[in-house]
N, C-alpha and C positions, 0 to 999 in steps of 0.2 A: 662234224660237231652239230648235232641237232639240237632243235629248240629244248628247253628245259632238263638237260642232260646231265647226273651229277660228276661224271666224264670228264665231260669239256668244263663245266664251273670248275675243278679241281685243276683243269691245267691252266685254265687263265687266272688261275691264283698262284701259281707258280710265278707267272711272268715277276710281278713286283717283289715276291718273297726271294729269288736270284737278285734284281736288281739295287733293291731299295737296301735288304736283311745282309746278302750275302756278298754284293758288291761284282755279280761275275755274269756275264750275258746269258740270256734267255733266249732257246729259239726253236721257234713251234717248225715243227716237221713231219712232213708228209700227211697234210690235212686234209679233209673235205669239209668245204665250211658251206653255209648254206641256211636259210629261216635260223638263223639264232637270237636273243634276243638280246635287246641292246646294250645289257649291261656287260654281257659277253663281248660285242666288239667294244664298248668301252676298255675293259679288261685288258684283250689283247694286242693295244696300243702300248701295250708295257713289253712287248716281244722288240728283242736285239731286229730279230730277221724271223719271215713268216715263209715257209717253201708251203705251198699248197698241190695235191694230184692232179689238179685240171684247171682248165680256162675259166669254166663257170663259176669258181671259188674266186680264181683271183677276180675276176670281174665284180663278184658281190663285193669284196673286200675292198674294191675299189668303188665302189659306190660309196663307202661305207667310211673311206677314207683313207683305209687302209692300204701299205704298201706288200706287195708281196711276188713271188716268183713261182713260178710251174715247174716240178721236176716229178719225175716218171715216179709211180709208187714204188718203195722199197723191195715189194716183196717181188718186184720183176729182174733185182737183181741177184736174188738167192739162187740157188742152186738145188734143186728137186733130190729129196732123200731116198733112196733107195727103197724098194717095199719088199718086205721080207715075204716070202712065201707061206 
């Protein structure tokens, strides 16, 4: 999630539109967070649960106040699609 991204502004307006609107948990997954701006980690204090790609994310997040966990990106659990000739 980079600084001034309409991306990431769209998913941390999620968090409270689940929470507040829809009554049912929010949870950001498989992020890289990093220079965002602050109304963005404002924002994402509205997430159930935060899984971020790497150490350096959760460490920001946890400067930041935030709590959150490191799990491996997604895309290392797919399975490679054949290439047609």
């Amino acid at each position: 999630m980079l600084k001034k991204r309409p991306r990431a502004q769209s998913l941390c307006e999620l968090a409270p539109l689940c929470q507040y609107k829809l009554g049912v948990p929010c949870v950001l997954l498989n992020a890289t967070i990093y220079n965002v701006e602050k109304k963005l980690v404002e924002d994402m204090q509205n997430y159930d649960l935060i899984y971020v790609r790497d150490s350096a994310s959760r460490k920001y997040l946890e400067r930041h106040g935030l709590n959150s966990n490191v799990v491996p990106g997604l895309s290392f659990l797919s399975r490679p699609t054949p290439r047609e000739n």
